[in-house]
C-alpha positions in Angstrom: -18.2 -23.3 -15.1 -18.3 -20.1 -13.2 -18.8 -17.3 -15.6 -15.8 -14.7 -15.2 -16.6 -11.5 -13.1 -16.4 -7.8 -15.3 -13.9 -6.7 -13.3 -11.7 -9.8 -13.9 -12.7 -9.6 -18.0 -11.7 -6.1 -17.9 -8.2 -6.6 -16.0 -7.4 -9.5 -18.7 -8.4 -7.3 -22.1 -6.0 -4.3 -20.1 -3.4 -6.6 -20.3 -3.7 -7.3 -23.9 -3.9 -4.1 -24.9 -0.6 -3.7 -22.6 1.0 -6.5 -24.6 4.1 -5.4 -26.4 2.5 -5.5 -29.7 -1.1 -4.0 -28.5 1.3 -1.4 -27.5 3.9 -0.6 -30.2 0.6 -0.7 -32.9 -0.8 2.2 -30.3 2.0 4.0 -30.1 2.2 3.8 -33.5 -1.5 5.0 -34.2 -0.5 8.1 -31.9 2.9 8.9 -34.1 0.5 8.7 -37.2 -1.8 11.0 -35.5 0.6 13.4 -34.6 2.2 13.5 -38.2 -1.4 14.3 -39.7 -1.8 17.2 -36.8 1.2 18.7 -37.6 1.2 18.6 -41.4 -2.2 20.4 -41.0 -0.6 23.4 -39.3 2.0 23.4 -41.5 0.3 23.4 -44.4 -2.2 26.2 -43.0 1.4 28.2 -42.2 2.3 27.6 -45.8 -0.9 28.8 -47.4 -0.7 32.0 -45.1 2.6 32.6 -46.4 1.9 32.1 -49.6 -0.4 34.7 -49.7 1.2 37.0 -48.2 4.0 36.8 -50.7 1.6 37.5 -53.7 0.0 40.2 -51.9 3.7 42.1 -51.0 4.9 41.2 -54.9 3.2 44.3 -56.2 3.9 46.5 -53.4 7.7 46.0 -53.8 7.5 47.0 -57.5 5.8 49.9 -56.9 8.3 50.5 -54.3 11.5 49.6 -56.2 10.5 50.8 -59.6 13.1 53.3 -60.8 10.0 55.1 -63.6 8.0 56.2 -60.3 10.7 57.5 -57.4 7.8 58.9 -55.5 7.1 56.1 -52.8 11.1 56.0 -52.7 11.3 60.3 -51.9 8.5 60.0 -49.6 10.6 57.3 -47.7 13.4 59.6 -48.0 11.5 62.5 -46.7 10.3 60.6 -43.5 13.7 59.3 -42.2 15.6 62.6 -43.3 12.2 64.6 -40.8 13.3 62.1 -38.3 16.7 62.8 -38.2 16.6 65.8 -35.2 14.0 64.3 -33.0 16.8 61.2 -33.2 19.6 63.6 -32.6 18.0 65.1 -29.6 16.7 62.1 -28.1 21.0 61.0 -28.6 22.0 64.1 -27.0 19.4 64.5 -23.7 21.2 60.4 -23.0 24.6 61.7 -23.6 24.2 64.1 -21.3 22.6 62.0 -18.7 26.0 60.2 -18.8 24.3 56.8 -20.4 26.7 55.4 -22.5 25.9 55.3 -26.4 26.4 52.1 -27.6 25.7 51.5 -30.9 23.0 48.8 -30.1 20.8 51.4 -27.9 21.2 53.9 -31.0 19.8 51.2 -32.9 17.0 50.8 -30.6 16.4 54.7 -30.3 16.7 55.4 -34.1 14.4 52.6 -34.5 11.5 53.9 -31.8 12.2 57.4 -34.1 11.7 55.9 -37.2 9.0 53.4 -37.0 6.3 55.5 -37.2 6.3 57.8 -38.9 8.1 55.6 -41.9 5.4 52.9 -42.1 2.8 56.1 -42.4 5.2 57.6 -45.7 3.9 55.4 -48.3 0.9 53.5 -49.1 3.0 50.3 -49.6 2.2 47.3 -47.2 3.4 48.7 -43.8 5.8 45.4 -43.5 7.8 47.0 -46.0 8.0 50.1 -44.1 8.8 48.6 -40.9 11.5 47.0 -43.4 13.1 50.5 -44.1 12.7 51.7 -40.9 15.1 48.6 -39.4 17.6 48.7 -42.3 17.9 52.1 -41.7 17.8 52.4 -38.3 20.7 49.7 -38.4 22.9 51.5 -41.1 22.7 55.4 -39.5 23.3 53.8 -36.0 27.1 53.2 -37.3 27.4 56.8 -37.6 27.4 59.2 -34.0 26.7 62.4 -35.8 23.2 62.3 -37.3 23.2 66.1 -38.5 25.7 65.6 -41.3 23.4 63.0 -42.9 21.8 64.5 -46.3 19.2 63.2 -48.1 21.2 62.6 -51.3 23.1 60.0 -48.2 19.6 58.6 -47.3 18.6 57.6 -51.1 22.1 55.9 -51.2 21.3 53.9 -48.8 17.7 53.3 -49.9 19.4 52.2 -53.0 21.4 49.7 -50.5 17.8 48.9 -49.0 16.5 47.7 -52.3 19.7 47.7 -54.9 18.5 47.7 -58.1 18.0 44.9 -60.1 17.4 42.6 -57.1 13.7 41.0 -57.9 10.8 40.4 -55.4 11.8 37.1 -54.7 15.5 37.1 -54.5 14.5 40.4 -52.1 12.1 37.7 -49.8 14.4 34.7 -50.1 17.7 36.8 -49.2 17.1 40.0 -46.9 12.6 39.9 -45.7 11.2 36.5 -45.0 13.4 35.7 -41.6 12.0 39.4 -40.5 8.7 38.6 -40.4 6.1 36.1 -37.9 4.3 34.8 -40.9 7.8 33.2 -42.2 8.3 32.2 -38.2 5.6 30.6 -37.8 6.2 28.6 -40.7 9.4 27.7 -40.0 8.4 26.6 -36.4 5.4 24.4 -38.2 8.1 22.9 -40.4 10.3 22.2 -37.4 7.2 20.2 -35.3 6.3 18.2 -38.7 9.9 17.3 -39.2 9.8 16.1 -35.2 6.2 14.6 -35.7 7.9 12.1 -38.7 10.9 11.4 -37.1 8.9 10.0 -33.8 6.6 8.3 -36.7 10.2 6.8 -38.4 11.3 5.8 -34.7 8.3 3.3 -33.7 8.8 2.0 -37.6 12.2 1.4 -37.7 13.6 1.5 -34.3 16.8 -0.6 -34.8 17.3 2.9 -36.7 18.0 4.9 -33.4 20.1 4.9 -30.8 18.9 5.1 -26.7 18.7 8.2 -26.4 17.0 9.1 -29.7 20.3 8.7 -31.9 20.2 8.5 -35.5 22.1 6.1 -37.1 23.7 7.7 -40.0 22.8 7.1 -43.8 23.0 3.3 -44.8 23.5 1.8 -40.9 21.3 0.9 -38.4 21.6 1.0 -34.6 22.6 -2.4 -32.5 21.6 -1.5 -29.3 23.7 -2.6 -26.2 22.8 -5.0 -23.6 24.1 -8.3 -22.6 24.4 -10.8 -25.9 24.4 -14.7 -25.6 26.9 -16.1 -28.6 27.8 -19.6 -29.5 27.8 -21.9 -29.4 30.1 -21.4 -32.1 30.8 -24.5 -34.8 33.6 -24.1 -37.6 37.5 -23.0 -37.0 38.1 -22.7 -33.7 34.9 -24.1 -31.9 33.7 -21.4 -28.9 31.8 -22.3 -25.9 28.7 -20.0 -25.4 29.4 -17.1 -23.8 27.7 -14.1 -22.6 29.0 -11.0 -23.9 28.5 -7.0 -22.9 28.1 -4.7 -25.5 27.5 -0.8 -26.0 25.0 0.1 -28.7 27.6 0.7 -32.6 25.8 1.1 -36.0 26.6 -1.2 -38.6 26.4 -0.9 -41.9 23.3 -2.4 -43.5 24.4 -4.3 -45.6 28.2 -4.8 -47.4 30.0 -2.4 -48.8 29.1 -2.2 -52.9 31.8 -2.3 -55.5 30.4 1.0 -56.4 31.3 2.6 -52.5 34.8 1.0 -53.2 35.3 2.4 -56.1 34.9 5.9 -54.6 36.9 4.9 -52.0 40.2 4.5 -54.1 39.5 7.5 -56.3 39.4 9.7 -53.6 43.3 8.3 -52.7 46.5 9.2 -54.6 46.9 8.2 -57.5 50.1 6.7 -56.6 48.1 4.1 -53.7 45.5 2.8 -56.0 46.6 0.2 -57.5 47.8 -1.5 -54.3 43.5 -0.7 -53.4 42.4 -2.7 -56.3 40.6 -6.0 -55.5 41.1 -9.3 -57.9 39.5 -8.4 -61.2 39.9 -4.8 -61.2 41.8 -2.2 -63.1 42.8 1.3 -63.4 41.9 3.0 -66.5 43.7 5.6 -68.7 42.8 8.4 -66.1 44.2 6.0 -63.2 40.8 5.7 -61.9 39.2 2.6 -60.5 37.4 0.3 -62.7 35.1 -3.0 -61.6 33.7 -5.7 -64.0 30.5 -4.3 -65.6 26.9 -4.6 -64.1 28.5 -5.2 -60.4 28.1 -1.5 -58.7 25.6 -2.7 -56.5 27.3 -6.2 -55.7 29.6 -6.3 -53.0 33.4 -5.4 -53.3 34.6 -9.0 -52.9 38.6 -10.9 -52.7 39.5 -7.3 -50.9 42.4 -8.3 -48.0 42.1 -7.0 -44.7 44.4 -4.3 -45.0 42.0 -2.7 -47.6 39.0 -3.5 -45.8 40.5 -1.6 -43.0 42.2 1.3 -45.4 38.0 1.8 -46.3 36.8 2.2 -42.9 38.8 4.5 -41.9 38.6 6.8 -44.4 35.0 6.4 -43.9 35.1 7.2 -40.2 34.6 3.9 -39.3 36.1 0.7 -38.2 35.7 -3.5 -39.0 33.3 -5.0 -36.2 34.6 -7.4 -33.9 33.3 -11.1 -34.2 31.2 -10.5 -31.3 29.7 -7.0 -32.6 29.1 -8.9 -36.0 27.2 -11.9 -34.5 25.2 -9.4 -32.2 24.2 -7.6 -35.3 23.2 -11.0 -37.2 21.5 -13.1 -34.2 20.1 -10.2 -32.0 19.6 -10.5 -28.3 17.7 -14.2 -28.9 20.9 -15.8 -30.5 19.2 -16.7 -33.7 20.5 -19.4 -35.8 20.2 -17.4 -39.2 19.6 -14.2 -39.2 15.8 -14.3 -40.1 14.9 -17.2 -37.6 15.9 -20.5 -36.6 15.3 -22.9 -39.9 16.7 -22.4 -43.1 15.0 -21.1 -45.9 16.7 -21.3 -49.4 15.1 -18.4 -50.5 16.3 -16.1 -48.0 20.1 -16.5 -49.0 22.6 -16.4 -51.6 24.1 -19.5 -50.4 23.7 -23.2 -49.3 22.7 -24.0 -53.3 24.0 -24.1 -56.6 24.6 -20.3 -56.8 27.3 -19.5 -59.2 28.3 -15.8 -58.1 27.7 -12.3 -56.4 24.3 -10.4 -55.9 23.3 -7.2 -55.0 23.2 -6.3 -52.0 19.7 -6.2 -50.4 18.2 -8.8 -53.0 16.6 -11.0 -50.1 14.6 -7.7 -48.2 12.5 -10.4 -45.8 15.8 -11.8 -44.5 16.9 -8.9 -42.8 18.4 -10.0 -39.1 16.7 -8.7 -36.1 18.4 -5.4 -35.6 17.7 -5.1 -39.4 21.3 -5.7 -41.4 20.9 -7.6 -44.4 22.9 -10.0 -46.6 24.4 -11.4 -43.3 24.1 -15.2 -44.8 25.8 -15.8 -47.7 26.8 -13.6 -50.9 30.5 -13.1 -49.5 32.5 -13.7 -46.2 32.6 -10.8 -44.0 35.7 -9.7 -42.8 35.7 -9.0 -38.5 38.4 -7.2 -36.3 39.2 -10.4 -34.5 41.8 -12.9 -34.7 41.3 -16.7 -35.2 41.3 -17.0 -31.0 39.0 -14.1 -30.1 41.5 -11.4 -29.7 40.1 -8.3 -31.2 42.6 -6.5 -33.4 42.7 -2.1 -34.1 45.5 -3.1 -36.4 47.0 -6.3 -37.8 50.1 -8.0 -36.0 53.2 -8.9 -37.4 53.5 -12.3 -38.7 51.5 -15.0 -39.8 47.8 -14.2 -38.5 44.5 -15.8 -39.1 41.5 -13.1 -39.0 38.0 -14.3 -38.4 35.6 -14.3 -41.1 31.6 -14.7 -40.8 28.5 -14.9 -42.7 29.6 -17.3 -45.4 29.3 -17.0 -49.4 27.8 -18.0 -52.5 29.9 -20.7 -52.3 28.6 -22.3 -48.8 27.5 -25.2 -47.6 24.0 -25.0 -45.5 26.0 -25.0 -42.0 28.3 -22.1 -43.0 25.6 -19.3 -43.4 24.4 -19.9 -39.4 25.1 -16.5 -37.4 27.1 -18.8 -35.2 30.0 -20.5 -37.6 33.2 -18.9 -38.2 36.1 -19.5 -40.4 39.6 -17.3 -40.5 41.3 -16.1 -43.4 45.0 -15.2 -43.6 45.6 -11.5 -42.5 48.6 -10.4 -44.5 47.2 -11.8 -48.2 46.1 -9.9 -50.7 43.4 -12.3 -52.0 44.7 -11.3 -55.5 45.8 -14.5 -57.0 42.9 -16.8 -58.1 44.5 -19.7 -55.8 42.0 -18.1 -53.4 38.5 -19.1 -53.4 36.6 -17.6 -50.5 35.5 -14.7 -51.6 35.7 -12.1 -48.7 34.0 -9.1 -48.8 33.2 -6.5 -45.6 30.9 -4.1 -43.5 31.8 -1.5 -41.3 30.8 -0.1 -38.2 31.0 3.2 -36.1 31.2 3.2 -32.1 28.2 5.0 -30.8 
């Protein structure tokens, strides 16, 4: 066999590094990379800072102590000396016919100031230039500078640095945001914060939007693009079909009896007891009330109605069958949402399970735009009626809403992204005659 040229040996390994994995691990190397980068400057920034705050500690208690008024008089002294060259400087503009606006006697008092402020005291000359801006900013209020006494300038010296205030309530409230030190830190801050979240993008991807959205806490990002569903099997069969979608978030995973319960606390106290799913009360305070050691379980036997009443107080809205089988198959069409064979151990379903878990109790079986608990635990309630017409509110009537994902209770073919089953719209689910238990996530247009 002819051995391969270079050139040809070279074009092939480019390509594999060019493979999308070779190049999601490199852009993932490069995010790391940056993180480390920009953590090093900021720590550098911090350290810096730091230092500078222990150094200007001392200096502001020799400054603000009211046993020694000396560095506080000589202050006094210099702005009070300053005063005339100020008013002069205000006068020779005035009569050049520029208009005084208080921000160019800022400026000018400032220029007057600076000097020779910063040279009054031995303090650290960042808290002269301090003075020298505070008080250039008060006394620029006032058009007549000759009038100003020096029993007004240690008033406001005392409004400089009231008494009582320590060092660093002074740095946290009034100094830092004055200085380049505190700048630069912040703007170090800033980059590492933009370093992680590119790091947190190639990680978790299904996390942002197209152009860089974030999907907010305890969703994820489905993006948009043209979906193949179905074939569908269960109530109803549908034809496969090629479906259009813009990018939503979706809830991770179902809402929690523990998220429901907030839900109808926050309403009047009137409303809550029409809120309450099967096996709940209110208590004594009127406040909702779930079995014990279910918080993290999803809210399950809730009707459609309070599915809905929950999303939008939260902002959000019930996915259509579509947006909920996008979610669970991704763009391949999966048959379950970690792959195409079952695996009992990825599911709370298609078994002898006897109830509810948490949510999030099978983390590898998380579908490709990473939702979990989409097989099994409880059916899902969706926005669409029983022959694809997607709902904002429920009809009139007798109605049949679609439900997906299958329960506890299911059979093996009932926790496939692809099956569907309705449930009546207008029940409450509150009479034990009812044994699919129906639970919910939510989603939020993009």
């Amino acid at each position: 066999m002819t051995p391969m040229p270079r050139s040809a040996m070279a074009f092939l390994a480019a390509l594999l590094v060019l493979t999308p994995a070779g190049a999601q691990d490199k852009a993932l190397e490069r995010a790391r990379a940056e993180v480390d980068a920009a953590r090093a400057v900021k720590n550098a920034a911090y350290d810096a800072l730091e230092s500078m705050i222990l150094e200007l500690a001392d200096d502001y208690e020799t400054l603000t102590g009211r046993g020694s008024p000396t560095h506080r008089h000589a202050f006094v002294l210099a702005l009070h000396d300053s005063l005339g060259t100020a008013q002069s400087r205000i006068a020779a503009q005035s009569a050049a016919g520029r208009p005084l606006l208080r921000g160019f006697r800022r400026q000018l008092l400032l220029e007057v100031f600076a000097g020779p402020v910063v040279a009054a005291s031995p303090v650290d000359e960042r808290l002269g230039a301090y003075v020298a801006r505070a008080a250039a900013d008060e006394l620029s209020r006032r058009t007549d500078l000759d009038s100003i006494t020096k029993d007004d300038l240690l008033r406001l010296f005392d409004a400089i640095f009231p008494p009582g205030l320590t060092w660093y309530d002074f740095w946290n409230q009034r100094f830092h945001s004055e200085l380049p030190e505190a700048r630069a830190y912040s703007e170090a801050v800033l980059e590492f914060e933009r370093a992680g979240l590119e790091l947190n993008r190639e990680r978790y991807p299904e996390r942002y939007g197209p152009r860089g959205e974030v999907a907010p806490a305890g969703m994820v990002i489905v993006p948009g693009g043209t979906y193949n569903l179905g074939p569908n099997t269960g109530w109803e069969k549908l034809a496969g079909r090629r479906v259009v979608l813009r990018p939503f978030f979706i809830d991770r995973h179902e809402v929690t009896c523990r998220e429901f319960q907030v839900f109808i606390d926050a309403q009047p106290g009137s409303t809550r007891a029409d809120l309450l799913p099967r096996t709940w009360q209110l208590n004594a305070r009127g406040l909702a009330e779930f079995p014990e050691g279910l918080g993290d379980h999803p809210v399950t036997y809730v009707s459609w109605r309070q599915a809905d009443a929950y999303a939008r107080w939260a902002g959000k809205r019930l996915p259509t069958e579509s947006e909920w089988e996008a979610a669970a198959a991704g763009i391949d069409g999966k048959v379950y949402p970690w792959g195409n064979e079952f695996l009992p151990s990825l599911a709370n379903g298609g078994g002898n399970q006897k109830d509810t878990l948490a949510v999030q109790s099978f983390p590898f079986a998380g579908s490709p735009t990473g939702c979990y608990d989409m097989a099994g635990n409880v059916w899902e309630w969706t926005s669409t009626l029983e022959f694809g017409d997607d709902i904002e509110q429920l009809p009139d009537g007798l109605v049949n809403v679609i439900i997906r994902g299958g329960s506890f209770q299911s059979r093996r073919e009932e926790l496939t992204t692809r099956y569907r089953w309705t449930a009546p719209g207008h029940d409450t689910f509150a009479s034990p005659r009812y044994t699919k238990a129906i639970g919910f996530r939510c989603v939020q247009s993009l």
